[in-house]
C-alpha positions in Angstrom: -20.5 -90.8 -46.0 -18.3 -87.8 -47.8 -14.8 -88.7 -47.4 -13.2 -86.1 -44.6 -11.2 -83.5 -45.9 -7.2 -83.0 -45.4 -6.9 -80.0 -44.6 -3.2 -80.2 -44.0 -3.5 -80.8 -47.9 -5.6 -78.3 -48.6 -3.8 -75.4 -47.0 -0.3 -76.4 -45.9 1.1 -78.9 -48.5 -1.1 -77.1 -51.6 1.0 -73.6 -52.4 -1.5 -71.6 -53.7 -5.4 -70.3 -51.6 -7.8 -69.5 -53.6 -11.9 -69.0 -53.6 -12.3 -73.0 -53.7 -9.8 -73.2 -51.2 -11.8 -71.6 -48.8 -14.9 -72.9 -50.1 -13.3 -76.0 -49.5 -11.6 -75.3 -45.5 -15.7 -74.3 -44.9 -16.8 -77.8 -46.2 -14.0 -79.5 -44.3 -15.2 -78.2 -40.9 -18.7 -78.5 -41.4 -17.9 -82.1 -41.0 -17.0 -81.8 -37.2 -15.1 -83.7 -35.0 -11.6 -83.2 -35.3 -11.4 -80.8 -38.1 -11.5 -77.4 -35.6 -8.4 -78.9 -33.8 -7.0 -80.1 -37.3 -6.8 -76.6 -38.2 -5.1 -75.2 -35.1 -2.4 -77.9 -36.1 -2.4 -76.2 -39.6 -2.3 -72.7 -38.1 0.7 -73.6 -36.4 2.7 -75.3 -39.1 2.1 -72.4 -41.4 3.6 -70.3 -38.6 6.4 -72.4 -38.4 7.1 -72.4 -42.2 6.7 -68.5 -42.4 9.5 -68.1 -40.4 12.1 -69.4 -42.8 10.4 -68.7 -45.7 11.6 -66.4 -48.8 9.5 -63.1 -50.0 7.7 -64.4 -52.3 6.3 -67.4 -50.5 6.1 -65.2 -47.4 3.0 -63.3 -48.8 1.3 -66.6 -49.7 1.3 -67.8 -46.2 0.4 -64.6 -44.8 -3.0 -65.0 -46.9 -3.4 -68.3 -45.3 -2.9 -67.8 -41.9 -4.9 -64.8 -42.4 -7.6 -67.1 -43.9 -7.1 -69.8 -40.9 -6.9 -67.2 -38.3 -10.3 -65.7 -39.4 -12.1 -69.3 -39.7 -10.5 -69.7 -35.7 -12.5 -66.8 -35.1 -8.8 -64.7 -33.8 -9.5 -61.7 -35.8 -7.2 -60.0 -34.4 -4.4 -62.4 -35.7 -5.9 -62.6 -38.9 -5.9 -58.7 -39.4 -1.6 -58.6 -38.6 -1.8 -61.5 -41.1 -3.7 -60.3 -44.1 -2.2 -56.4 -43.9 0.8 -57.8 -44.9 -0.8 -59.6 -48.3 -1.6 -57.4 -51.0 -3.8 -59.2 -52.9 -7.6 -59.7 -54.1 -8.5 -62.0 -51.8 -6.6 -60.8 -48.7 -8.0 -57.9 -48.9 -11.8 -58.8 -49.2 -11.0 -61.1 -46.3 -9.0 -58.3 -44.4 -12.4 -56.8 -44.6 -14.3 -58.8 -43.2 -11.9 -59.3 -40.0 -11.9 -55.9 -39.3 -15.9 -55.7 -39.9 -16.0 -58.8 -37.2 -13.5 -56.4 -35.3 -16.0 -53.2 -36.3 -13.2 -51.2 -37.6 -15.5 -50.0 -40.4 -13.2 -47.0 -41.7 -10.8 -49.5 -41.9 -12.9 -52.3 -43.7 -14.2 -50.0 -45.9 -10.7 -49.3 -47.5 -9.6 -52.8 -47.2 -12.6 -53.6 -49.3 -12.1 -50.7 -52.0 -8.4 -52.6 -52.5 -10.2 -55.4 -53.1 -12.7 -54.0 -55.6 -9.2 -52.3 -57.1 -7.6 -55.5 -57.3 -10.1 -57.3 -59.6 -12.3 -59.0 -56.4 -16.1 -59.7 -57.5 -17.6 -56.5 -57.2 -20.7 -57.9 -56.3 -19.7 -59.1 -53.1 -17.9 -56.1 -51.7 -21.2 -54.0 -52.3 -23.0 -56.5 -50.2 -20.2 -56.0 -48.0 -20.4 -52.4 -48.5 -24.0 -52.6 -47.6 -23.6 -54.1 -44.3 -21.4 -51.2 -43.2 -23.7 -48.8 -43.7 -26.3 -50.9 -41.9 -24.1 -51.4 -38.5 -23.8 -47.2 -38.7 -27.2 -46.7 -39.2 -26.7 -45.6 -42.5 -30.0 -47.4 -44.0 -31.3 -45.1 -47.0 -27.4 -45.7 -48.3 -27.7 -49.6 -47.6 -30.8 -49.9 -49.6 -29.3 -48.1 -52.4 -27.0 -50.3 -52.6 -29.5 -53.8 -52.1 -31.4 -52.2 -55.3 -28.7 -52.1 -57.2 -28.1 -56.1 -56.5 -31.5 -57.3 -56.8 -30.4 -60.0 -59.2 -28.5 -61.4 -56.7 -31.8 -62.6 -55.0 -32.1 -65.6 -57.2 -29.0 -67.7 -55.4 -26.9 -64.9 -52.9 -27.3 -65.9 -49.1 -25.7 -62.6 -48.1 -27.8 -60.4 -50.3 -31.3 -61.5 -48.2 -29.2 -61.5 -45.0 -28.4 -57.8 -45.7 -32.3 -57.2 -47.1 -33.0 -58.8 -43.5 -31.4 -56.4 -41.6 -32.3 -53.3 -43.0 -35.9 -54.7 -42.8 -35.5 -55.2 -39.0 -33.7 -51.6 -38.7 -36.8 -50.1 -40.4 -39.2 -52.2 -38.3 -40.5 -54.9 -40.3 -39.7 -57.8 -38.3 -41.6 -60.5 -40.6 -40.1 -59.8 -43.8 -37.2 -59.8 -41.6 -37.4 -63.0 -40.5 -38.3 -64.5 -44.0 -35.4 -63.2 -45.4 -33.2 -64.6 -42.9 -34.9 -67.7 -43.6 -34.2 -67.6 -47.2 -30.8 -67.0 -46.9 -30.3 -70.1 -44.8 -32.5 -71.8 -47.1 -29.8 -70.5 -49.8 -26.8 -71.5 -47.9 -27.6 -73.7 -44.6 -24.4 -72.6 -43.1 -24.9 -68.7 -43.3 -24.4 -68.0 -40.3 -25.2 -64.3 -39.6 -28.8 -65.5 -40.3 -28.5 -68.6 -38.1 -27.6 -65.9 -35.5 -30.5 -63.3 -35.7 -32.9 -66.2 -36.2 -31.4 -67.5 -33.0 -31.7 -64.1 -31.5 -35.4 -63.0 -32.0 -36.3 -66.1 -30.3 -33.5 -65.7 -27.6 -35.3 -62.2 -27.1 -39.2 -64.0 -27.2 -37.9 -66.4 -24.6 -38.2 -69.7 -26.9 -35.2 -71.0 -25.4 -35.0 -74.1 -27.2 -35.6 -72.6 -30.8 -32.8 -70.4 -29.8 -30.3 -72.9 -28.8 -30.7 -74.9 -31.9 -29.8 -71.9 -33.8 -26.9 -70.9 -32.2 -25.8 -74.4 -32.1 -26.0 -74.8 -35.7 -24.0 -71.9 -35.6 -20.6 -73.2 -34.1 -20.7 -75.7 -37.2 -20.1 -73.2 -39.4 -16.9 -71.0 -38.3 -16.0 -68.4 -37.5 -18.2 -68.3 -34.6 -19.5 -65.0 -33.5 -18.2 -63.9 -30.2 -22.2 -62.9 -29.8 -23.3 -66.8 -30.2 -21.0 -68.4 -27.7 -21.5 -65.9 -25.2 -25.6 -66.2 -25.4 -25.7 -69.6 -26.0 -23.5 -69.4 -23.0 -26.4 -68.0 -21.0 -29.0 -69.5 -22.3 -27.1 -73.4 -21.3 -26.8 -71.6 -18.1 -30.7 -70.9 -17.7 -31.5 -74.3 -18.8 -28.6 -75.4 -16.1 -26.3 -76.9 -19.0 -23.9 -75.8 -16.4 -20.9 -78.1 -18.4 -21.7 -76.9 -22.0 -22.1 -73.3 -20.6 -18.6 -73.2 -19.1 -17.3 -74.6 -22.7 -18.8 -71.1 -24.5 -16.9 -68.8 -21.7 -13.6 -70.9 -22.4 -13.9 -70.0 -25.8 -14.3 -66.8 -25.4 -11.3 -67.0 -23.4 -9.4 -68.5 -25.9 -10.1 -65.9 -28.8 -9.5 -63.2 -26.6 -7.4 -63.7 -23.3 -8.8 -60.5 -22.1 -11.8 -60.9 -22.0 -12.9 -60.5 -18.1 -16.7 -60.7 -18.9 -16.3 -64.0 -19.9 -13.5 -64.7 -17.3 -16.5 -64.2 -14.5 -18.9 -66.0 -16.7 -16.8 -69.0 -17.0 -16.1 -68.9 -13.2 -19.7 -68.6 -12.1 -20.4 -71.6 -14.7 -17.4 -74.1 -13.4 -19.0 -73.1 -9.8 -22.5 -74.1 -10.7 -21.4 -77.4 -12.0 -20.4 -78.7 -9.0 -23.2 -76.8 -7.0 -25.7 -78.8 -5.3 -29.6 -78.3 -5.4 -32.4 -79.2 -3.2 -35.6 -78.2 -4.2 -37.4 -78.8 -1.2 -35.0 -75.8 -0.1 -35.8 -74.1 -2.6 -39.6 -74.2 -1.3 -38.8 -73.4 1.8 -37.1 -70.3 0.3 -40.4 -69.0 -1.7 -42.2 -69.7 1.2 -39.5 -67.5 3.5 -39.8 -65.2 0.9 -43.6 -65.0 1.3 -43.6 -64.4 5.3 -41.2 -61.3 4.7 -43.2 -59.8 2.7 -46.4 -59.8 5.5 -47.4 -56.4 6.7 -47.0 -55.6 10.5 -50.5 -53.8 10.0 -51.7 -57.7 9.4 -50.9 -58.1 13.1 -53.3 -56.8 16.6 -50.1 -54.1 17.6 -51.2 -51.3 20.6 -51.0 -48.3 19.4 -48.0 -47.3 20.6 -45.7 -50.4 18.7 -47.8 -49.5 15.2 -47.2 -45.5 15.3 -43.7 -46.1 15.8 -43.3 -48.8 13.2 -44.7 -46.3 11.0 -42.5 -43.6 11.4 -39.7 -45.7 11.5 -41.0 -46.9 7.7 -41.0 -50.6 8.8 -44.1 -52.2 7.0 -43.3 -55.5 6.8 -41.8 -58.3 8.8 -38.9 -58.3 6.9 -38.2 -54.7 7.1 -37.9 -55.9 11.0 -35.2 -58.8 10.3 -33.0 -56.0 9.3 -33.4 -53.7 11.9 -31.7 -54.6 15.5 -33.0 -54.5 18.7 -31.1 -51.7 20.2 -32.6 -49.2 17.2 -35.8 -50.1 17.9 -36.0 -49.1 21.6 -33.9 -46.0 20.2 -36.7 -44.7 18.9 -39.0 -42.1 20.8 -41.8 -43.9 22.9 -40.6 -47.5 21.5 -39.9 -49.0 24.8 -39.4 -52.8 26.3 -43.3 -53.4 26.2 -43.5 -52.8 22.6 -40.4 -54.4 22.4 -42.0 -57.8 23.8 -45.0 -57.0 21.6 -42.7 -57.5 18.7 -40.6 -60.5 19.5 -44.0 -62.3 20.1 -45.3 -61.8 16.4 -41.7 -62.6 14.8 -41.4 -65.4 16.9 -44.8 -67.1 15.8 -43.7 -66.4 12.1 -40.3 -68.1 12.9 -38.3 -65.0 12.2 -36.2 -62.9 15.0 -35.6 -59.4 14.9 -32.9 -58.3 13.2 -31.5 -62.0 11.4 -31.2 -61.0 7.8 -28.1 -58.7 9.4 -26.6 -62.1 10.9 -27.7 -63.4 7.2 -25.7 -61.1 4.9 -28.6 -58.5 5.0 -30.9 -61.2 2.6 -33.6 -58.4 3.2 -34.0 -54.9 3.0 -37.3 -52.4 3.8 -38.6 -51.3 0.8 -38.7 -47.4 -0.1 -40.5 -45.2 -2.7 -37.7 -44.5 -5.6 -39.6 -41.2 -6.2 -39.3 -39.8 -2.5 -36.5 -36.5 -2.9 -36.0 -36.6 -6.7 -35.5 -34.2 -9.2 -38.5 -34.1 -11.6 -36.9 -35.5 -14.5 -35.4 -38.5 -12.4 -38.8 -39.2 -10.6 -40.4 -39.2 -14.1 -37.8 -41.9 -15.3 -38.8 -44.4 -12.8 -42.5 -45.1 -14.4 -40.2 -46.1 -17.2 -40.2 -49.9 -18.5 -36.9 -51.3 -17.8 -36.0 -52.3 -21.8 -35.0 -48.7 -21.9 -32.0 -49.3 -20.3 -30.9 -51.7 -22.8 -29.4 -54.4 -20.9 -28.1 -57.4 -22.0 -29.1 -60.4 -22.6 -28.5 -62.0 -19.5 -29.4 -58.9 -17.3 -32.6 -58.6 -18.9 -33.2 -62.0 -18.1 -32.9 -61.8 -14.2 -35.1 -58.7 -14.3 -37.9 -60.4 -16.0 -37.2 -63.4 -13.7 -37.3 -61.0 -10.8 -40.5 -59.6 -11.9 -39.3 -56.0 -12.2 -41.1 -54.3 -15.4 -40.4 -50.2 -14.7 -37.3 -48.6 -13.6 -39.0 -47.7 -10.1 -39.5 -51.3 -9.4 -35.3 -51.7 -10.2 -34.6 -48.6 -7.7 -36.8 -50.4 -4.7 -33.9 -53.5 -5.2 -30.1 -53.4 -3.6 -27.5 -55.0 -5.2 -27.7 -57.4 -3.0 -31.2 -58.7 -3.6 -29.9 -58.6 -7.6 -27.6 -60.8 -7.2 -29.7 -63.3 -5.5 -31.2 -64.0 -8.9 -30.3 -66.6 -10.5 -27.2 -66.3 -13.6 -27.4 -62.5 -12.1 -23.5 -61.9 -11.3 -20.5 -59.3 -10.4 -20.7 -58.0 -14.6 -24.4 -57.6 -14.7 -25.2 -55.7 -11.4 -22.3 -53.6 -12.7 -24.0 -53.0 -15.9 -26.9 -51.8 -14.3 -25.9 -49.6 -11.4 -23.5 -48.1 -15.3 -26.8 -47.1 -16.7 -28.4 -45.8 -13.7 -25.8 -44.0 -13.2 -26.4 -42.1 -16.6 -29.5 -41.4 -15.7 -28.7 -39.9 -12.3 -30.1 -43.1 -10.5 -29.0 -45.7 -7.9 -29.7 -48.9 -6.9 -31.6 -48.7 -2.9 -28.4 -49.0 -0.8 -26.1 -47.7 -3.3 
């Protein structure tokens, strides 16, 4: 077994950071365990030494906690850090922080300094490269790739950057085999680790995905993208413990971050929360009844014409209406009332009990009825168009809803009955409705 690396040594008794001192920190927490929390300790002695210490050695720990700050994954911090250091390798590292942070104006100077300063030029056009990727910019990324093709033979980044523009012009299998070369390259790479973990996130191979993102948090910094779908993904596979450890995390890079304040809070809930699967039967099979049409039923004339005008179709469109608007309506009186009551009471349902539920159940609608041409032609739309996120596009597929009309026909309500489908992701939908001109039934 490797002995386990000091990284007190390496980065707070040693005076000088260099290349192999960070190729060095990335060995030392590859081996796990303690080493994460060994290097908060270093982050804060070096804090303690900078405040007493002269110009000169100033700068050099600014570069480390820089350096530290970034492998924490508090960019941020590392950013305030490495603008004060003014040399080769603060700057390429400055770089990349603000790239994490996508401040790409920014990175893009940080990383001519670098360049300047005598930094392998090399690796700040692969850098380079990756900018113009994240703004689209792919005819100037693969000038850039064709320039480095002799990189190909041992550069990890160089076939994670051929991987992406690949995937931005479509190819998804050379894609993926760059991806996999550059892991094969450097096992730790972990921008490929992450799209690999992504596509099969996306193709619903939960497990695949997983063991990518967990291979992942061995290699910091971790992504803020890879805790917060792993995060979902432990939640779907109710890993309810490890899910809540991905939004505290978060948390902890970035106090302000309320998405994964709810996440964490709806995680910590569902640890504790009991299941019964025999009530979860009985639930389907609830589910079922409501969804019988009163047309299924012998009504007199009189109780089915007014049902109809009243757009009640099924029986649980009549859990949430109440007995007083029923008999409100023309000809609806105590005999059809009767009538009713009858055929809800041999179902086991009463009229109007989803409104003592929390309104469980709504009557359904047609999302086209009174809209503008252009809106009623969105609603034949598939759903992926609205681009949701990972763990909203989840609930609709576990939902069953495939077009945008199918989304309209739901209230928030019935939304957030799904399962992992909370306060941030009904709010995320009803946001790009909204841009389209559309609302949720009930909204």
């Amino acid at each position: 077994m490797d002995q386990v690396i000091d990284l007190k040594a390496l980065l707070v008794e040693r005076e000088d950071c260099d290349a192999g001192t960070i190729q060095r920190l990335r060995e030392g927490l590859t081996q796990g365990g303690a080493q994460f929390k060994n290097l908060k300790d270093v982050n804060d002695q070096l804090k303690k030494r900078l405040e007493s210490a002269p110009p000169a050695l100033a700068k050099k720990l600014q570069l480390k906690l820089g350096v530290v700050n970034y492998f924490l994954g508090y960019m941020n911090q590392a950013i305030e850090h490495l603008k004060q250091v003014d040399m080769p390798l603060g700057f390429f590292y400055l770089g990349r922080a603000l790239v994490n942070s996508r401040q790409y104006d920014e990175a893009t100077k940080a990383f001519d300094k670098a360049e300047k300063a005598g930094y392998s030029v090399a690796q700040v056009q692969l850098q380079r490269a990756g900018i113009h990727r994240s703004r689209g910019e792919i005819s100037q990324a693969k000038a850039l790739l064709s320039k480095l093709e002799e990189l190909s033979k041992y550069s990890a980044e160089f076939h994670f950057q051929v991987a992406g523009v690949a995937d931005a012009d479509g190819d998804r299998s050379k894609s993926i085999l760059a991806y996999e070369k550059a892991i094969e390259l450097d096992p730790g790479h972990t921008g490929s680790l992450f799209q690999l973990g992504y596509m099969n996130d996306l193709a619903g191979n939960d497990e695949e995905a997983i063991s990518y993102y967990e291979r992942c948090l061995k290699y910091p910094p971790v992504n803020k993208g890879v805790l917060n779908n792993l995060g979902i993904l432990y939640e779907d596979n109710e890993r309810f413990d490890k899910a809540a450890d991905c939004y505290g995390r978060l948390l902890k890079a970035d106090a302000n971050d309320d998405r994964a304040r709810l996440f964490l809070k709806d995680a910590q809930a569902s640890v504790t929360q009991f299941y019964n699967p025999d009530e979860d039967q009985v639930s389907v099979a609830n589910r079922q009844v409501m969804e019988v049409p009163v047309t299924d039923f012998e009504l007199s004339v009189r109780s089915r014409n007014c049902l109809k005008k009243m757009g009640i179709r099924t029986l649980g469109d009549l859990t949430r209406i109440n007995e007083i608007s029923l008999l409100g309506s023309k000809n609806f009186g105590e005999t059809s009332l009767d009538e009713i009551r009858n055929i809800m009471h041999a179902k086991g349902l009463r009229i109007g009990q989803s409104i003592e539920q929390g309104a469980r159940y709504e009557p359904r609608y047609s999302p086209t009825v009174n809209l503008p041409p252009e809106q009623a032609a969105a609603v034949s739309r598939p759903v992926s168009e609205l681009n949701l996120s990972v763990r909203a596009r989840k609930c609709m597929n576990r939902l069953n809803i495939t077009t945008i009309g199918e989304l309209l026909s739901r209230t928030g309500d019935e939304l957030m009955e799904a399962k992992n489908f909370g306060v941030t992701s009904l709010n995320e939908v009803r946001e790009k409705l909204t841009i389209m001109g559309l609302k949720l039934r009930g909204d």
